[in-house]
RONUTOR-422770 format. One record per atom (N, C-alpha, C): x, y, z; residue in one letter. Coordinates in steps of 0.05 Angstrom, whole numbers, padded with zeros to 5 digits, always signed. Layout:
<nodes>
XYZA...
</nodes>
This chain:
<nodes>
+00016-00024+00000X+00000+00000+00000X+00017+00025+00000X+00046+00018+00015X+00058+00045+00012X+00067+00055-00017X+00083+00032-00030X+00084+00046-00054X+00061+00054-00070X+00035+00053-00071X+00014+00054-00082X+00007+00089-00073X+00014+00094-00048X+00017+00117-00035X+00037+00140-00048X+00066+00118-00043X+00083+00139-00063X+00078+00147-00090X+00070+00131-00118X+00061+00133-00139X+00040+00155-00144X+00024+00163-00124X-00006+00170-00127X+00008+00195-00116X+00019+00203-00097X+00042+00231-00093X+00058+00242-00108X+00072+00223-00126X+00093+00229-00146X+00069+00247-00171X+00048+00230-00172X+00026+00234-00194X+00014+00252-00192X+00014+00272-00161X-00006+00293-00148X+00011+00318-00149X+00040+00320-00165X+00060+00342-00167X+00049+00362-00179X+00060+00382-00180X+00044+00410-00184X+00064+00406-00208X+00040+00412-00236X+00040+00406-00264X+00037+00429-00281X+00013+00442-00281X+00007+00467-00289X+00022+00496-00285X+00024+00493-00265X+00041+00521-00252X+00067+00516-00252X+00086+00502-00266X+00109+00501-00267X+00123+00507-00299X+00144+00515-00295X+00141+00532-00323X+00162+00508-00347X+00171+00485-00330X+00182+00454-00346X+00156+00442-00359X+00137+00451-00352X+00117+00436-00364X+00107+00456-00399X+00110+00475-00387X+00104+00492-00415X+00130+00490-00431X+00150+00500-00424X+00169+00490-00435X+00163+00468-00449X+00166+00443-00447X+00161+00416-00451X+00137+00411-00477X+00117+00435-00469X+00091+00426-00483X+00102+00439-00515X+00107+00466-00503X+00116+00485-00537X+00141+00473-00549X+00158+00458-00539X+00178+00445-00551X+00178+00422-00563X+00162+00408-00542X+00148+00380-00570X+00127+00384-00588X+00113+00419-00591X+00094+00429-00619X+00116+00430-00636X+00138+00454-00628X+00163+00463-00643X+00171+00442-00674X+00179+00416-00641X+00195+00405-00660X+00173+00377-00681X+00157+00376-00677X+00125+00362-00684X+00126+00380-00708X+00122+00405-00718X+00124+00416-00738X+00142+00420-00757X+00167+00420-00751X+00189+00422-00762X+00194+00395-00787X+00183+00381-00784X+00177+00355-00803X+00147+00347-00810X+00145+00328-00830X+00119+00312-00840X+00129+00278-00846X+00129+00269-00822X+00136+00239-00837X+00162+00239-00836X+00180+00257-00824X+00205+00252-00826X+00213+00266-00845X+00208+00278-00863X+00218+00299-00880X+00217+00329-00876X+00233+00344-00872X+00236+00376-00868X+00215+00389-00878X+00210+00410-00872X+00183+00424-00881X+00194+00445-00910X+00226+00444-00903X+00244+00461-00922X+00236+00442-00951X+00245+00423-00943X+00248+00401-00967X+00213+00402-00981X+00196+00401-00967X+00174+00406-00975X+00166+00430-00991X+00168+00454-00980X+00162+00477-00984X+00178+00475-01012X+00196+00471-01009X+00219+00473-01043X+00205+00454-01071X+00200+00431-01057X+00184+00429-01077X+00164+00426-01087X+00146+00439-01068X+00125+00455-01077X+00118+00488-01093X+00143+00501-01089X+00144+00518-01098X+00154+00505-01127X+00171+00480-01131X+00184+00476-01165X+00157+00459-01176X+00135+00447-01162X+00120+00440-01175X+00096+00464-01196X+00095+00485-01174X+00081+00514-01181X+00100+00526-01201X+00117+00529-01204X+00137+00538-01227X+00137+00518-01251X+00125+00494-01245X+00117+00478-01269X+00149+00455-01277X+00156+00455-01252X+00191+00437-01255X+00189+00419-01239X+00169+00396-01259X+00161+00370-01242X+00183+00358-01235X+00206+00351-01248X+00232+00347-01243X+00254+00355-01239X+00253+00376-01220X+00265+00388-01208X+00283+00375-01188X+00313+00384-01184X+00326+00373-01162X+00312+00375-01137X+00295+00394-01130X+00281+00387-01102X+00258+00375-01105X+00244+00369-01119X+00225+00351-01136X+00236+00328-01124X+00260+00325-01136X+00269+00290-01133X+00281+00295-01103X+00289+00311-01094X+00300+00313-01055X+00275+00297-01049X+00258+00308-01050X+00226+00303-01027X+00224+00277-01032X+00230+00263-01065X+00219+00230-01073X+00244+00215-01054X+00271+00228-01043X+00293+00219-01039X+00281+00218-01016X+00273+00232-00995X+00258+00226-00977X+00251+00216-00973X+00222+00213-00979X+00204+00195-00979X+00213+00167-00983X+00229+00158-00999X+00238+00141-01011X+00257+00124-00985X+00266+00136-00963X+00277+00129-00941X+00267+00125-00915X+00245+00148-00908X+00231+00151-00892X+00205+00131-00893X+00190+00129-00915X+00170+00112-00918X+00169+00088-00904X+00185+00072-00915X+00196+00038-00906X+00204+00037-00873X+00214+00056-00871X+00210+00052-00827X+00186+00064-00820X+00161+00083-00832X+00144+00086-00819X+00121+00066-00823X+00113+00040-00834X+00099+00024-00835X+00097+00009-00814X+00063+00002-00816X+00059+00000-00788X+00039-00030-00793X+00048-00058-00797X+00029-00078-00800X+00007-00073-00787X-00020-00100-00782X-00042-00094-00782X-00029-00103-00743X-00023-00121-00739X-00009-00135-00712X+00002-00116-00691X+00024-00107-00709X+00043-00081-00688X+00015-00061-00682X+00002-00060-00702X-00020-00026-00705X-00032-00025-00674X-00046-00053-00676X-00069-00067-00658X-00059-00066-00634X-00029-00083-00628X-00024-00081-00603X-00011-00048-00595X+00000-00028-00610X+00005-00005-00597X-00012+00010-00601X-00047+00001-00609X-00064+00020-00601X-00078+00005-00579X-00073-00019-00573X-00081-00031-00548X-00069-00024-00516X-00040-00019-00529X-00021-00014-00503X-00032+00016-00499X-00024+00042-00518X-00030+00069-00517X-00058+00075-00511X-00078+00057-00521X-00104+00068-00509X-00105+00058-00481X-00092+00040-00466X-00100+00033-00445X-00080+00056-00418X-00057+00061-00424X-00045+00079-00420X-00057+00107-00410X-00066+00113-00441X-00082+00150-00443X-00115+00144-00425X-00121+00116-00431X-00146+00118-00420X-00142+00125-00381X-00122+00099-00374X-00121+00101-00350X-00101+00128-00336X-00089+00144-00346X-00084+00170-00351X-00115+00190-00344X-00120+00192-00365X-00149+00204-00361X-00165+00198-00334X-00161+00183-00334X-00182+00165-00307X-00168+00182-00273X-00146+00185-00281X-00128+00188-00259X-00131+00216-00257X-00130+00223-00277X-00126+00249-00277X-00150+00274-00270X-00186+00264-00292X-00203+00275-00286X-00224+00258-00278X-00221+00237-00258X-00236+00231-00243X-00225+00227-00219X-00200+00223-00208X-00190+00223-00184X-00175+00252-00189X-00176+00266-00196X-00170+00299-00197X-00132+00301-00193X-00125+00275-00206X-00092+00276-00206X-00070+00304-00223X-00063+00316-00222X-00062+00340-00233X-00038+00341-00254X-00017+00319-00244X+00000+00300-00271X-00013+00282-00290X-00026+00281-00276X-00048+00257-00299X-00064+00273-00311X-00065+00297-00305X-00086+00306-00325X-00070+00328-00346X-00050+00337-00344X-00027+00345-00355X-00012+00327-00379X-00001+00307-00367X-00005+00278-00378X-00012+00265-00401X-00043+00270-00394X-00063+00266-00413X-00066+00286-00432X-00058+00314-00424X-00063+00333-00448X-00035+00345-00460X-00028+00329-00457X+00004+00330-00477X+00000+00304-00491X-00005+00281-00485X-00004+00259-00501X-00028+00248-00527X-00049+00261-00508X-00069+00257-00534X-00063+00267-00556X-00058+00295-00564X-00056+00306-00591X-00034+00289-00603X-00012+00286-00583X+00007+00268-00603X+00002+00230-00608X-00016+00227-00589X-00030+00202-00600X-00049+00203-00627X-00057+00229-00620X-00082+00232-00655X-00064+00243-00676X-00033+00245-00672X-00020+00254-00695X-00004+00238-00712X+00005+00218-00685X+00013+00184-00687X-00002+00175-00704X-00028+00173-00702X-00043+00157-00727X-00040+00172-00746X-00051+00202-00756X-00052+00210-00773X-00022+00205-00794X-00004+00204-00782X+00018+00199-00794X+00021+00175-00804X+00012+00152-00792X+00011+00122-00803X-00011+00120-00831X-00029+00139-00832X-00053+00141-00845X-00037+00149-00869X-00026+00178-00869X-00009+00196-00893X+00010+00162-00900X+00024+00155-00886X+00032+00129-00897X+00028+00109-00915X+00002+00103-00903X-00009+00076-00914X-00014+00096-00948X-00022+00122-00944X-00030+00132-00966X-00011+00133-00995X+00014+00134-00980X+00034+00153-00998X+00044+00125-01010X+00046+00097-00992X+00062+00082-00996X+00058+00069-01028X+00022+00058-01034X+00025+00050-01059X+00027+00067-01077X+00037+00095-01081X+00035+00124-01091X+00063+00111-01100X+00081+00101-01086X+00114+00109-01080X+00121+00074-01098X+00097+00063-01097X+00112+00044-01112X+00107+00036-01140X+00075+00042-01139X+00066+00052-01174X+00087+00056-01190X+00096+00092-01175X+00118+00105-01189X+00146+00088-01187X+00155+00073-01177X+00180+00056-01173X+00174+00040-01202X+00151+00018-01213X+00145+00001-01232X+00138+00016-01250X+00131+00049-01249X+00124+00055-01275X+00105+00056-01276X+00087+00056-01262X+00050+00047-01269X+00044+00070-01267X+00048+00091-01261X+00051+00118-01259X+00071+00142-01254X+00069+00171-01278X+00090+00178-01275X+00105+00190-01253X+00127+00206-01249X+00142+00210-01220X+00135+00245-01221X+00112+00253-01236X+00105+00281-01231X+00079+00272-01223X+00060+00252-01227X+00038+00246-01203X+00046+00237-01182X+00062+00227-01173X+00066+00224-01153X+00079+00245-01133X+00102+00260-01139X+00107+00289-01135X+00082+00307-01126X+00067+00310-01137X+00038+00323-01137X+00030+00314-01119X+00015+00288-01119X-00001+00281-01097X+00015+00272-01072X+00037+00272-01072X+00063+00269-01042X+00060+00302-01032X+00060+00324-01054X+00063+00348-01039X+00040+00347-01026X+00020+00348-01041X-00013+00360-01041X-00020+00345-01011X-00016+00324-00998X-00029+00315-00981X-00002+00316-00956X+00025+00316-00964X+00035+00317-00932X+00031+00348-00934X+00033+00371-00958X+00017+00400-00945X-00005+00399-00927X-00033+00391-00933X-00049+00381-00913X-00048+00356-00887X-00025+00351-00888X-00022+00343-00866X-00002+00360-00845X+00016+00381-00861X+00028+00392-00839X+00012+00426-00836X-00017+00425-00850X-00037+00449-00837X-00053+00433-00818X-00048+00413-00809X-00069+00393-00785X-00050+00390-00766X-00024+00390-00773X-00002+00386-00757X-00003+00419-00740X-00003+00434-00751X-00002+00463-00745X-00034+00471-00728X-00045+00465-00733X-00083+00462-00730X-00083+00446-00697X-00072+00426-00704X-00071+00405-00682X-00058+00416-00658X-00028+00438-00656X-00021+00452-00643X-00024+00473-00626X-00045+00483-00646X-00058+00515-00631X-00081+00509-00619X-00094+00476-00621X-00122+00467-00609X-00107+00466-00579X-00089+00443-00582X-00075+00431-00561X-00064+00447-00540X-00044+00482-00544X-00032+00485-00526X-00057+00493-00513X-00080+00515-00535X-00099+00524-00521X-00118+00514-00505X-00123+00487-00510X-00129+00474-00496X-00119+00466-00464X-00099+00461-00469X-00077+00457-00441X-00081+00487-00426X-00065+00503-00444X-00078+00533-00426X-00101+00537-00407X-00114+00537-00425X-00143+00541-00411X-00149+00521-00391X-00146+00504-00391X-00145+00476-00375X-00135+00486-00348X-00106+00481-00363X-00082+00493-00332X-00089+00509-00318X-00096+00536-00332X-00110+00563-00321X-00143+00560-00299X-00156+00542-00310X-00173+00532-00290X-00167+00520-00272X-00155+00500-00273X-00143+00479-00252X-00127+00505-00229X-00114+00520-00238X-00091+00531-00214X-00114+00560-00202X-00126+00565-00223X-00155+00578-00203X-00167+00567-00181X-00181+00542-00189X-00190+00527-00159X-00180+00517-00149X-00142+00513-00149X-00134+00505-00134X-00111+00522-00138X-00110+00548-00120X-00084+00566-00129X-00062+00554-00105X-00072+00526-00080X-00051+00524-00063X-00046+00496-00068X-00052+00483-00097X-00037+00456-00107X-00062+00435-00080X-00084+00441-00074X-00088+00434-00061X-00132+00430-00076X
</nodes>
């Protein structure tokens, strides 16, 4: 029972009002944005601008396929691995949540609102995956050319890094406002 005591103390630390925690939150948006899938947003942006200039084959054209082309193959996610790390992670965030806004744990509920958005960004990224992948191999056999694929690789990790960005300004605001309540009714951590 004691360690059950200590755990539930460690878990009752003052979360909100400490300024490692904001830190922490704007630095894993920061760097959450700075990529799509493992590719630079530079590398993106470049060739999206040579696709708009009409230079389907452009050296940054082919950067982003060079990318992709590396990055893809480690982000696949079988149906087995999927299942069991949405088995492990939902049981995690769930019992997180539980701790957090129903036993009024104030790390657990902190916790919980740092990890959700990057749990719903986790998928979305396996999703842009599953998408891009038979995109990336069409174009490998030829079954389609390497300027549709270019196209539809920009066109959709662009919309994935305005959800990536979207997803950010929900989340800190979210936490804000959150935090900001929480240290109202309880301005003595209590």
């Amino acid at each position: 029972m004691a360690i059950l005591n200590s755990l539930l103390a460690l878990l009752d630390s003052r979360s909100f009002s400490t300024v490692w925690y904001w830190i922490l939150l704007f630095g894993l948006w920061s760097v959450a944005g700075r990529r799509v899938i493992g590719v630079p947003v530079e590398i993106l942006t470049r060739a999206r601008g040579a696709l708009r200039s009409g230079r389907a084959e452009s050296p940054e054209v082919m950067s982003l396929l060079d990318w992709l082309s590396l990055t893809l193959p480690r982000l696949q996610l079988g149906r087995t691995e999927g299942a069991v790390f949405l088995a492990i992670s939902g049981f995690g965030l769930s019992s997180l949540a539980i701790l957090g806004f129903f036993y009024l744990l104030e790390a657990a509920q902190a916790l919980t609102l740092l990890l959700l958005p990057f749990f719903l960004l986790f998928w979305m990224r396996i999703y842009l995956v599953r998408r891009l992948t038979p995109l990336m191999e069409q174009a490998e056999t030829g079954a389609i050319p390497v300027s549709h694929l270019a196209r539809q690789a920009v066109q959709q990790m662009t919309w994935h890094h305005r959800f990536i960005s979207l997803l950010s300004i929900v989340s800190v605001t979210a936490t804000a406002f959150w935090g900001t309540i929480w240290m109202i009714r309880h301005p003595f951590g209590i």
